[in-house]
C-alpha positions, -999 to 999 in steps of 0.1 A, spaced: 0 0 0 16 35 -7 17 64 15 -13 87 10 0 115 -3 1 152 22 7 188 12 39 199 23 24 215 54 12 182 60 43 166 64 59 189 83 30 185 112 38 148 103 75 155 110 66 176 141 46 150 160 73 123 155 98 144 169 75 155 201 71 117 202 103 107 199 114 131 226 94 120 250 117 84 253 148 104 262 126 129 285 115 97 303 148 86 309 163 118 319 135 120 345 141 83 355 178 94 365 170 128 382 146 112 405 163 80 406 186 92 442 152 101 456 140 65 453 115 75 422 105 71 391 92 100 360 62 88 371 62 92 404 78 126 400 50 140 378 26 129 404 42 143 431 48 177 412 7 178 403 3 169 448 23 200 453 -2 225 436 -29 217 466 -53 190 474 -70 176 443 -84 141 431 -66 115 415 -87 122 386 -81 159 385 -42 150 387 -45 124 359 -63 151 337 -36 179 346 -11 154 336 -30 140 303 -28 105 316 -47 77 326 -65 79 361 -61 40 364 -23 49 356 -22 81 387 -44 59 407 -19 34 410 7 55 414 -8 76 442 -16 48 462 19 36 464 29 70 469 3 70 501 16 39 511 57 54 513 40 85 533 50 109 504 9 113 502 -21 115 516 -55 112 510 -84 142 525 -121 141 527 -132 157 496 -160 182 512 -170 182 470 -172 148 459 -182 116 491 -158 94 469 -133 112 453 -106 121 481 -86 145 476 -44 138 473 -24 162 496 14 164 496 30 156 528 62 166 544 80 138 531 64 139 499 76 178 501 113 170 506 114 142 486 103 164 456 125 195 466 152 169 461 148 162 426 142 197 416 171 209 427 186 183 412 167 186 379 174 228 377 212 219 372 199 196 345 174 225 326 200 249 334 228 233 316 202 221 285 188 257 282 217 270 280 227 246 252 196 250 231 187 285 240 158 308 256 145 323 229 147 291 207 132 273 236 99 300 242 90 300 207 95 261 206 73 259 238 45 283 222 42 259 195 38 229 213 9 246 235 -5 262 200 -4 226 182 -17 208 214 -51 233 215 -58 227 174 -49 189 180 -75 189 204 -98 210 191 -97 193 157 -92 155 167 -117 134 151 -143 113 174 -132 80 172 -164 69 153 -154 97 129 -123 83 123 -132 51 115 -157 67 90 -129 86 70 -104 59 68 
């Protein structure tokens, strides 16, 4: 089967959301060996990080985060079980507690960033602010029009 064939436009967005992709791997890793010391994961990081803004649900987090709940679900709960979290009433929802950062949770986190600003420091200054800013703009510009525009998936299946 050939390729169908995109306007040139086309396959620059094409070439664009590879490379987002693709970075991601490396991001993973890098975030793997920042957090590592602290006895975490990427994973565990981002879910502390989204603690650390004030008490909100596991749901809430997953959707700041654009993953899973099941996924920050899992993740939270171990993160209870280590002490680095807890879980509040939620006055809003009977079943939905809310996830709080705790004091351990605090330092543990602390940790990493200051171990992950030498990191972004030394990489910004490789790549560049300005470069950087504009690249940033982008990816929030492409992610509102991606969403905005993705087909349903009934849709898609229609067009194919």
């Amino acid at each position: 089967m050939d390729d169908p064939e995109r306007t040139t436009a086309g396959d620059a967005f094409a070439e664009f959301a590879i490379s987002v992709l693709r970075l991601a791997g490396p991001l993973t890793v890098a975030g793997d060996a920042l957090s590592r010391p602290s006895g975490q994961t990427s994973a565990r990081w981002q879910v502390l990080a989204a603690a650390r803004h004030g008490p909100m649900s596991v749901a809430d987090a997953a959707r700041a985060l654009g993953l899973a709940r099941q996924g920050v679900q899992r993740i939270a709960d171990l993160l209870a079980e280590e002490g680095l979290v807890a879980y509040e009433d939620n006055p809003a929802h009977q079943r939905a507690k809310l996830m709080v950062l705790t004091k351990s949770g605090h330092d543990v986190l602390g940790e990493i960033k200051e171990r992950q600003a030498v990191w972004a420091d030394r990489l910004g200054a490789d790549l560049g602010e300005d470069r950087l800013r504009q690249a940033s703009a982008l990816i929030a510009e492409a992610i509102a029009i991606v969403k905005e525009r993705s087909p349903m998936p009934d849709q898609a299946a229609e067009e194919a």
